[in-house]
Each structure stands twice: as C-alpha cells, then as structure tokens.
C-alpha positions as CSV (number, residue, x, y, z in Angstrom):
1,X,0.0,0.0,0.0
2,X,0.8,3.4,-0.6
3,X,1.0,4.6,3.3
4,X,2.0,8.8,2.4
5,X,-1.1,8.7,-0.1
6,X,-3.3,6.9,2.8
7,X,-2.6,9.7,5.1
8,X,-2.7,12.5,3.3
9,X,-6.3,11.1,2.1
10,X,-7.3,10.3,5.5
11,X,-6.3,14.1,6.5
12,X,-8.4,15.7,4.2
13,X,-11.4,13.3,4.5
14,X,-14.7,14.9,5.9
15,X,-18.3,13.7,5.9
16,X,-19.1,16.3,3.7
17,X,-16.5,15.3,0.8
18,X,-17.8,11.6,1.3
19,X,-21.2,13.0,0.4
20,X,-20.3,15.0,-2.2
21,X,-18.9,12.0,-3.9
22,X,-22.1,10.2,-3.9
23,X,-23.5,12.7,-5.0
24,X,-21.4,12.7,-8.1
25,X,-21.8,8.9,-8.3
26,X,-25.5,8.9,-7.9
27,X,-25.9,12.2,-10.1
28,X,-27.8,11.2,-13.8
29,X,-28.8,7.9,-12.9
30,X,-32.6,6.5,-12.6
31,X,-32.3,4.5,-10.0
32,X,-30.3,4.8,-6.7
33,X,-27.3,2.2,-6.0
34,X,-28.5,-0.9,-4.5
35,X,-25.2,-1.4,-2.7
36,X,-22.9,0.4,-0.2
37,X,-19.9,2.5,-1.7
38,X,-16.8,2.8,0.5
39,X,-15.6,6.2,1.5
40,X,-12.1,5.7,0.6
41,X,-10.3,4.3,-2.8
42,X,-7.4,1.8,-1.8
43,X,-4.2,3.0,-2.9
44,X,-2.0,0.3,-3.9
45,X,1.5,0.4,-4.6
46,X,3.6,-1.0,-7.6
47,X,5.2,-4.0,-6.1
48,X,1.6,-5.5,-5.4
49,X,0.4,-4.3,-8.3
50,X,2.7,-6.8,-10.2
51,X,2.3,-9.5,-7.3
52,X,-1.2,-9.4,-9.1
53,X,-0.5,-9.3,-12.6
54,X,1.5,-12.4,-11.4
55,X,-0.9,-14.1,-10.1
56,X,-3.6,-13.7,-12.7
57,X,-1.0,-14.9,-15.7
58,X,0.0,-18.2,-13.3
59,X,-4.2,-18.7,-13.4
60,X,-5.1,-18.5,-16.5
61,X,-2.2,-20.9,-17.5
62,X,-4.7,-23.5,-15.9
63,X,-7.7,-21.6,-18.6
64,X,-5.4,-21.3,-21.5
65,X,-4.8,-25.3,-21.5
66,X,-6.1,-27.1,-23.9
67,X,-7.5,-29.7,-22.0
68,X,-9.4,-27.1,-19.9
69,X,-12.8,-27.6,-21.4
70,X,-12.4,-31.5,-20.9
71,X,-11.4,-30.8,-17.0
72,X,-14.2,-28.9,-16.6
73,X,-17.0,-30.9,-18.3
74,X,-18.8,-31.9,-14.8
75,X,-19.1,-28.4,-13.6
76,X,-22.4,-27.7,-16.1
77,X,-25.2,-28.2,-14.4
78,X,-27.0,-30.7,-16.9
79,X,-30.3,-28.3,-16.5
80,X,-28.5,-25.2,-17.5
81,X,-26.2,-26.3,-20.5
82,X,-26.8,-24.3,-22.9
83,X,-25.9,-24.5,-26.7
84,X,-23.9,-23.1,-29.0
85,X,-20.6,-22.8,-26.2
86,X,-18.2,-20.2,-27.3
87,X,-14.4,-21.4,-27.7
88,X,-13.2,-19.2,-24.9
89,X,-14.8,-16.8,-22.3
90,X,-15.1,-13.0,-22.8
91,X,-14.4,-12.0,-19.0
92,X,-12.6,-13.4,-16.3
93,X,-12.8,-11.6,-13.0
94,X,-10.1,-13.1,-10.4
95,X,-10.7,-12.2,-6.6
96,X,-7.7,-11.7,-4.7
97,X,-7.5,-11.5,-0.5
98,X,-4.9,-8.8,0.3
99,X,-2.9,-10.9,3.1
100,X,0.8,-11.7,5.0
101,X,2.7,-14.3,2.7
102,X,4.9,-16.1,5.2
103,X,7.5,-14.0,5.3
104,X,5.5,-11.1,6.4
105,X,5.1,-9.2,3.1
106,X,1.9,-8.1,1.7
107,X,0.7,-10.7,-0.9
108,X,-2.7,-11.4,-3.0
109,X,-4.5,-14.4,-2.5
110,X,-7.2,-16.1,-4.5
111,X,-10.5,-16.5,-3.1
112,X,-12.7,-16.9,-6.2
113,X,-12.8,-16.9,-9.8
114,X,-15.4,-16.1,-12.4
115,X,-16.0,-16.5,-16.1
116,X,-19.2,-13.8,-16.2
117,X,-18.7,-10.1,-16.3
118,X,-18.7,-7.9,-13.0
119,X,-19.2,-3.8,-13.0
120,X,-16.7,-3.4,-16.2
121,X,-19.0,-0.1,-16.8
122,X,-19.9,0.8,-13.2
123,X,-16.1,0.9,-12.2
124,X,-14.3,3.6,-14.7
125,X,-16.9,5.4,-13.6
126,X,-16.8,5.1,-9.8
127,X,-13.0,6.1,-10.9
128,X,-13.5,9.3,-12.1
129,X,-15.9,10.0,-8.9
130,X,-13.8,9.5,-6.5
131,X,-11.0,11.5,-8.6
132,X,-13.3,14.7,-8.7
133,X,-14.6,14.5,-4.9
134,X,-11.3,13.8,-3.6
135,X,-9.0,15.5,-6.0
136,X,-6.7,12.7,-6.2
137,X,-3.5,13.0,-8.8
138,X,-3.4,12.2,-12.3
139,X,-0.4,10.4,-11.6
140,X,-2.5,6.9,-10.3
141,X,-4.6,4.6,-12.2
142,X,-7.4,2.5,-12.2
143,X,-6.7,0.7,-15.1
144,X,-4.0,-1.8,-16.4
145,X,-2.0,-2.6,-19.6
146,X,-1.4,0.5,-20.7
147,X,-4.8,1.6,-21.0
148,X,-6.9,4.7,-20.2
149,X,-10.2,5.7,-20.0
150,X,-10.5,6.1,-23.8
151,X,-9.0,2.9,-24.9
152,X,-10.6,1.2,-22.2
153,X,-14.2,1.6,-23.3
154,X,-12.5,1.3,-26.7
155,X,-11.7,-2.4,-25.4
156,X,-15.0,-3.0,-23.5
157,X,-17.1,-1.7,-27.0
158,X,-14.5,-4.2,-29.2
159,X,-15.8,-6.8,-26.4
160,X,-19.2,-6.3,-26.2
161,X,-20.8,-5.3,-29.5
162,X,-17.7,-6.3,-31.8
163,X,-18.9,-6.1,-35.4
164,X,-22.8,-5.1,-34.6
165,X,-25.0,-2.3,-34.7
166,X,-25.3,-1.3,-30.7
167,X,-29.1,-1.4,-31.1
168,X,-28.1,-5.2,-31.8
169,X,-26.5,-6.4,-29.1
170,X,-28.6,-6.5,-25.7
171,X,-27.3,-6.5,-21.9
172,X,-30.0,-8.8,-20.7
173,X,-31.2,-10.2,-17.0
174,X,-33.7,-11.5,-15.2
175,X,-35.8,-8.7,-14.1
176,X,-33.3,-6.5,-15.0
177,X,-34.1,-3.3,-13.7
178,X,-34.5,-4.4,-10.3
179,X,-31.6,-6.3,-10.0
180,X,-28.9,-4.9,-7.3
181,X,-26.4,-4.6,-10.0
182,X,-28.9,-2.1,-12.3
183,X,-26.7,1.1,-11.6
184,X,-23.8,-0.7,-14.1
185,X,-26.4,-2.0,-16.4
186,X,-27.4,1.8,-16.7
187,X,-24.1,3.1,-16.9
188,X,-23.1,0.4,-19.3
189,X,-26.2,1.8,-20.9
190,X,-24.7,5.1,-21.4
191,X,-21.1,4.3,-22.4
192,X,-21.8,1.9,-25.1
193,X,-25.3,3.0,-26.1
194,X,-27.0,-0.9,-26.1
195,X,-30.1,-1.3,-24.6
196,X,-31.0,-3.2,-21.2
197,X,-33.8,-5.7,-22.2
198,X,-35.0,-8.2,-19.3
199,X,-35.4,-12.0,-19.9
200,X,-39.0,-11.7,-19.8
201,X,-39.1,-9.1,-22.9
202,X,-36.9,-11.6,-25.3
203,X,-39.5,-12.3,-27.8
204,X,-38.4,-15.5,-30.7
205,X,-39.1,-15.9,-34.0
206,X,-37.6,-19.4,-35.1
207,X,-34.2,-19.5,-34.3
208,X,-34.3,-15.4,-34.3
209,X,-34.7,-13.7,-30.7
210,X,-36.0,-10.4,-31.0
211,X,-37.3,-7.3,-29.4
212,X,-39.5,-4.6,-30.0
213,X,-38.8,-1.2,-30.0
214,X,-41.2,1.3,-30.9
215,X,-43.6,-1.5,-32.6
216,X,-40.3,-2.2,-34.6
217,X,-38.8,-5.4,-34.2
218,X,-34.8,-5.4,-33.6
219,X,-33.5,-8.7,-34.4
220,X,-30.7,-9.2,-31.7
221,X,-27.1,-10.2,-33.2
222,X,-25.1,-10.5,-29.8
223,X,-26.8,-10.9,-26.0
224,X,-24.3,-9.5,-23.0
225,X,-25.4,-11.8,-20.5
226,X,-25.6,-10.5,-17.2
227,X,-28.0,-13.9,-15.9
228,X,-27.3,-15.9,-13.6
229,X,-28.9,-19.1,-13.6
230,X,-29.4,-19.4,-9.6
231,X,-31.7,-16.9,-9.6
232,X,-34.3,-18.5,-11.8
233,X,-33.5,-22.0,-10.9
234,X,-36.5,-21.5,-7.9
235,X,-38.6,-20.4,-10.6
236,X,-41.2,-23.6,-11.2
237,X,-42.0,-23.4,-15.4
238,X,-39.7,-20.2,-15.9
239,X,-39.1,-21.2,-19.4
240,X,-42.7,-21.7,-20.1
241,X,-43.5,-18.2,-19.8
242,X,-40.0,-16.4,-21.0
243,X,-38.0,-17.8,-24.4
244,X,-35.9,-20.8,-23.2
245,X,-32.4,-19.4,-23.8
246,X,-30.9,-22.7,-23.8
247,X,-31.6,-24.1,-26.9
248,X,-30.3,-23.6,-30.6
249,X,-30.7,-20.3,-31.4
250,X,-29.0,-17.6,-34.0
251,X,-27.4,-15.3,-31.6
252,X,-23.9,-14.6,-29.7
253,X,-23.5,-15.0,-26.2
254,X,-21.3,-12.6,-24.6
255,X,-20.0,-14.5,-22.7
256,X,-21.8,-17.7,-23.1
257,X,-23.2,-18.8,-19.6
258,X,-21.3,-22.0,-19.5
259,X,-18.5,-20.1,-18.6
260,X,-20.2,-18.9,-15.5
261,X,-19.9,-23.2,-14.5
262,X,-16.3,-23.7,-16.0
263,X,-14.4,-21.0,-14.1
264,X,-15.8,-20.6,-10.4
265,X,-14.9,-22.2,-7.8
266,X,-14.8,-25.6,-9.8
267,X,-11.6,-24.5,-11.1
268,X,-9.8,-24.2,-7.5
269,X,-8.3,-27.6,-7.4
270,X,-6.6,-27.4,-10.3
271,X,-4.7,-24.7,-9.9
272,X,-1.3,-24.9,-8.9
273,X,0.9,-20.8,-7.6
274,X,1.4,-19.5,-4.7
275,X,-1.0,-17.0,-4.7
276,X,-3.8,-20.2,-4.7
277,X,-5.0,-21.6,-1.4
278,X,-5.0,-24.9,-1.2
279,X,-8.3,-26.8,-2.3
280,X,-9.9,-30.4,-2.8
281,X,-12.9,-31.4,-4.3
282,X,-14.4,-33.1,-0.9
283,X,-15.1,-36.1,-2.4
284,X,-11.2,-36.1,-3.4
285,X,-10.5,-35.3,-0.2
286,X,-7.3,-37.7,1.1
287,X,-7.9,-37.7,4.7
288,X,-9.4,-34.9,7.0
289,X,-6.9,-32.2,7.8
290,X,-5.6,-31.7,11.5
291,X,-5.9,-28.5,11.7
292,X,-9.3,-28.6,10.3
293,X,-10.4,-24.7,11.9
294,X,-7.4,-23.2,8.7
295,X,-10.1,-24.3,6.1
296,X,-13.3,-23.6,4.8
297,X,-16.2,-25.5,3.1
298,X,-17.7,-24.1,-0.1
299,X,-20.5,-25.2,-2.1
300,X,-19.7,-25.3,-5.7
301,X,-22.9,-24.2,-7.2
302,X,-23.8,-21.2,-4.9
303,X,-22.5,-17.4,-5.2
304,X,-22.6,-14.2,-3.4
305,X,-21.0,-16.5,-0.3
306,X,-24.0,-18.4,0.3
307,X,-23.8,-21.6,2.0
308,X,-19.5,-21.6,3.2
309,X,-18.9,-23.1,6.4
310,X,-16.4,-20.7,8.1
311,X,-16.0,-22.6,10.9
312,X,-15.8,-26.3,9.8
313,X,-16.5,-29.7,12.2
314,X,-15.8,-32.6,10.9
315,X,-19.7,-33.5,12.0
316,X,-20.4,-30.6,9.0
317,X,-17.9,-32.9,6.7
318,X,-19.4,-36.1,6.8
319,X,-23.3,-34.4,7.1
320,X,-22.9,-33.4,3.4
321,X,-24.9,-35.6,1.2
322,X,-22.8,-34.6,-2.2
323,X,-19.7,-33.8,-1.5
324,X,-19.0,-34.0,-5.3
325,X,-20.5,-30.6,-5.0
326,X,-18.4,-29.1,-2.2
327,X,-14.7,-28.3,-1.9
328,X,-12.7,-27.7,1.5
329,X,-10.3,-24.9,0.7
330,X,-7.5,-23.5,2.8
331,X,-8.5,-20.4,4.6
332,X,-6.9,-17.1,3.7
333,X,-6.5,-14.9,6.2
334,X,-7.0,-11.0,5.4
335,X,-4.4,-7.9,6.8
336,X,-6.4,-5.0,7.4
337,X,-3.9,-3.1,5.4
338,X,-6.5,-0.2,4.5
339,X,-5.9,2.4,7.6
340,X,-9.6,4.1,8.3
341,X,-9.7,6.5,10.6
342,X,-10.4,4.2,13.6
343,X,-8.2,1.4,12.5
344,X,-7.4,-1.0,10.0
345,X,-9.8,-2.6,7.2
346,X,-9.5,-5.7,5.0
347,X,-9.2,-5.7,1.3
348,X,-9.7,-7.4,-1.4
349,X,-9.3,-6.8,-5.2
350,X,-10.8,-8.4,-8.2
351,X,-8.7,-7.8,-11.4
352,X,-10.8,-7.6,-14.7
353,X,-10.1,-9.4,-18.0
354,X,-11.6,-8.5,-21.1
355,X,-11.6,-10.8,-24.3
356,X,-12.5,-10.1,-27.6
357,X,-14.1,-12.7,-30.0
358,X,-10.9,-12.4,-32.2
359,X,-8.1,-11.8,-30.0
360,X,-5.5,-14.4,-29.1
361,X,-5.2,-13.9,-25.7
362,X,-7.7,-11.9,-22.6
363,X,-6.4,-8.2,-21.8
364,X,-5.6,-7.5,-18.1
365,X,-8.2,-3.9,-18.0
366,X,-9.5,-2.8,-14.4
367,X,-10.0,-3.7,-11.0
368,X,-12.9,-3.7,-8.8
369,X,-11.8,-3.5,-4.8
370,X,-14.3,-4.5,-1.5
371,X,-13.8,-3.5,1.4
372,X,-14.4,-5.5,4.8
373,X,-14.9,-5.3,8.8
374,X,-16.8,-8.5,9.2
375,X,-16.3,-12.0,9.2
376,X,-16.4,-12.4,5.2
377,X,-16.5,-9.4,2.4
378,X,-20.3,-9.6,1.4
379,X,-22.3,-6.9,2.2
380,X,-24.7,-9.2,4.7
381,X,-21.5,-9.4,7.0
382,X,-20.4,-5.9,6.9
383,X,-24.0,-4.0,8.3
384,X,-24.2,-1.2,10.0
385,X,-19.9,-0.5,9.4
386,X,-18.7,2.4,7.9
387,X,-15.3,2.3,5.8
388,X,-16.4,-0.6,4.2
389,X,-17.9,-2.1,0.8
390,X,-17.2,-1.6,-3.0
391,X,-14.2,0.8,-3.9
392,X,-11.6,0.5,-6.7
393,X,-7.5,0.2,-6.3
394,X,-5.6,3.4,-7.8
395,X,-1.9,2.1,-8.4
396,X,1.6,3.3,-9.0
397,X,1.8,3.2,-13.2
C-alpha cells in the first residue's frame, strides 16, 4: 500500500467530501445504488500491483490449456447447459484477499474466480468519482496494460458489440431493472449506447430472438449476459412463460453462460501458484486435515457466499450428502492493510479481464476492490460498518 497517499487522504477526509462524492456517483442515474460504496479508494503500490499481474498470468495458464474444457465438463449443471458454447470466455474476473505471505510481506490471494462479467462499466466510472470528490493525482490509475479511460471503453465496446450495430447487441437479466447490480447495467447503458432488455421481454421468432422497439422489431445479433442461472433455478415453469435461452438459437452470447460453471470455484483444485489456497474437491478429499479450523467448506454451485462453512466440524464434513458438489479450501486470512480512521480494514481486489471474439489472448483492463470489517467481504456481513464495501485500487503506473 501506498501509506503517504493513505494519510494525506485520511487528513483531508470529511463527511461532507464523502457525500459529495455520492452525490457525483448517484448524479444522472434512474435508479439509486443498490449497494454500499466505500468512503475511501485503496491506494496500492507498484510492487503488489505486479504480485497481481502475477498471479492472474500463473491462473489463466490452468484456462489457456487445452484440456481445460475437458477438465471442466462436470461443472455444467446438466439443466442449464446451454448451446452453442463459445471457444473461450469473454471476461474473467479473479478475486484476490490482500494478506501476509509467510515472510511477512503483503501478498494477493485467490478466493474466487469467475467466467461472467462484474461492474466493467460501473467501475471507470466510480474512478472518475472519487477523482473529482477527492482531488486525487493524475499520476495513479485504475486501469491496467497500458490503458486509459478512452481505450478502455475502446476495449469493452471491441468486447461487447464487436462487429454489430449497438441497437443489436442486448445487456439482458432476469428482471433486469431491479436487480442490485442495475446502476452498471445503466451506466453500461450510457457508455456503449446498447439497450438493457429483461429476460421476460426476449420475444423468438424461429431460431431469431427479438425485441420490439417502438412496434419495430430489432433482431438481436449479440446478448451481453448479465443472468445468472441461480436466480431462476427457484422459478417452477420459468421457461414456459419467458424464451428458453438454452436451446439452438441464432445469436452470440457474450459470454456464453457455461463459462459462469467452467471458471468458479470448480476450477480451485486445479490450480497450482502460490498466490492459490490450497483446495480439494471433498469427495477427493485424502484424509481430513488436522488442523481442520485453517479451512473452509464451499459449495460449488452457490454465489454471493452463500452456504461456506467458516468454521468447519468434521460432524459438517461427513453431514454433506454430495460432497462431489463441495470443496474444502485453505482459509486465507485478510491484513487490514487499509488504515480508516479508527483502525485498519480488510481488502480485497478483483482484477478484470476483457476478451474479444478475435483476440488471441484476454487483456488484463480494471479492478474492482471491497472493502471488509466483518467476518467475510459480502455486504450481509459488513452491516451497519462504515469504511467498508465496494471501492476500486488506484496504483503506482
């Protein structure tokens, strides 16, 4: 971490520039943000910012394999395979815990990994926020390889609608406009100029979806898919009353939602650095550690952190009835390296890939940083703190 730029933040911090800010953030947009925003950026300095580029390249060495889809093939849910699987994912977000390696030096961590897009828009913009209300330097970014704000939405755009029209491509949900996440969708909205078209508004026409704008139909080339199957898997007949997404049909997925199954927490025991916990399928498990209080027990096809086991028994082990579905994964354990006011705060930082349809290899882009007092990062563990929730890492260039 950057510790002059933390204190000279921290000394200049008021209630009134922390309103001002969301202010700014929550200026122009329909609906408020569903989630908390932390006061403070992180600033993080250049040595952990390459500990991180690190880390993600040793990763996706496990991705780039060509065996990968065949290693992968159980974690589809047989229900939600759906066709036409694209020969490499368009996003990969990798969630890092900011911890002590064990010679005492500040060191990422992976906690999770996804193939599904996370606030690509909502970010660059929280960025220039908290650059106006704070009057931070030019001198720090937000963004990696090189890039800027410009090229960056030149890069998401390339990603996103490639070839198309932008009235062609849809970001599409369940219930989209209610979802917590509806403040990126809208932003996204803004920045690339496609329209956000709920799940229940996809209208098909043989293998064609459509939707209708103005009585017109607009035949949809490309569908940025912000869905995730969970939340309609409790849905009794969903696909009787929306078009079933799964099948056949002539359109793109960006990304295609298998990719959501392949890289998640599936992925964890096959990956082999230093920056990766250690982590068994249970099921795979050789014996049951020792020191069974240094892990956790994660279901596989859950998100958001529902379902872990923080505190693990051995009674919880053998109580699972598929532990196929389950992994036991080393526990990392956070610094509070951010320096609030009243004492330290845990970190982490998600670094953003973006990969276009044609390009050999994913592009390393932005980062998206939480914040933490509680027992896990998610916002249902963090109530009623202050200091905490979503941010984003400026870094050393």
């Amino acid at each position: 971490m950057i510790s002059s730029e933390r204190k000279a933040f921290n000394r200049q911090f008021s209630a009134e520039k922390y309103q001002h800010f969301l202010n700014l953030l929550q200026q122009g947009l329909a609906e408020d943000i569903a989630f908390r925003v932390a006061e403070t950026p992180v600033f993080i300095s250049k040595e952990l910012k390459e500990k991180l580029v690190l880390a993600g390249e040793e990763i996706l060495k496990t991705i780039f394999d060509p065996d990968f889809k065949e290693l992968t093939k159980c974690a589809i849910p047989q229900k939600w395979n759906v066709a036409n699987e694209t020969s490499h994912p368009h996003f990969i977000a990798l969630d890092f815990a900011i911890c002590k390696d064990e010679q005492g030096n500040i060191s990422p961590k992976l906690i999770e990994l996804q193939g599904f897009p996370s606030l690509y828009g909502f970010q660059s913009f929280l960025g220039d926020c908290y650059r106006e209300a704070y009057n931070l330097p030019d001198k720090r970014s937000i963004y990696f390889s090189g890039l800027n704000k410009e090229s960056y939405l030149e890069l998401l755009k390339k990603t996103i609608i490639g070839p198309y029209q932008p009235e062609e491509v849809v970001l599409m949900d369940v219930d989209a406009f209610h979802q917590k996440t509806v403040v990126d969708f809208l932003i996204t909205q803004k920045q690339l100029g496609i329209p956000v078209i709920p799940l229940e508004d996809l209208k098909q026409e043989g293998k064609k979806l459509y939707y209708l704008k103005e009585e017109r139909k607009i035949f949809i080339k490309r569908i940025y898919n912000r869905l995730i199957f969970d939340e309609i898997d409790h849905v009794p007949d969903i696909f009787d009353r929306v078009v079933d997404i799964r099948q056949d049909l002539d359109v793109e997925w960006i990304t295609h939602p298998n990719w959501f199954y392949r890289i998640s927490k599936f992925t964890m025991p096959f990956l082999q650095s230093e920056f990766v916990p250690k982590t068994w399928f249970l099921n795979e498990l050789p014996s049951v550690p020792q020191n069974l209080e240094d892990f956790v027990l994660k279901p596989l096809f859950s998100f958001a952190g529902q379902g872990v086991i923080i505190d693990v028994k051995e009674a919880d082990i053998e109580a699972i009835p598929d532990p196929e579905n389950w992994i036991l994964q080393e526990k990392v354990n956070y610094e509070p390296i951010v320096q609030a006011p009243d004492g330290g705060v845990k970190c982490e930082i998600r670094i953003l890939y973006l990969w276009p349809e044609k390009d050999k290899q994913p592009t390393l882009a932005i980062n998206l940083a939480r914040l933490s007092r509680g027992k896990m990062i998610g916002v249902r563990y963090n109530k009623d703190f202050d200091w905490v929730g979503g941010t984003v890492a400026f870094f050393e260039q």
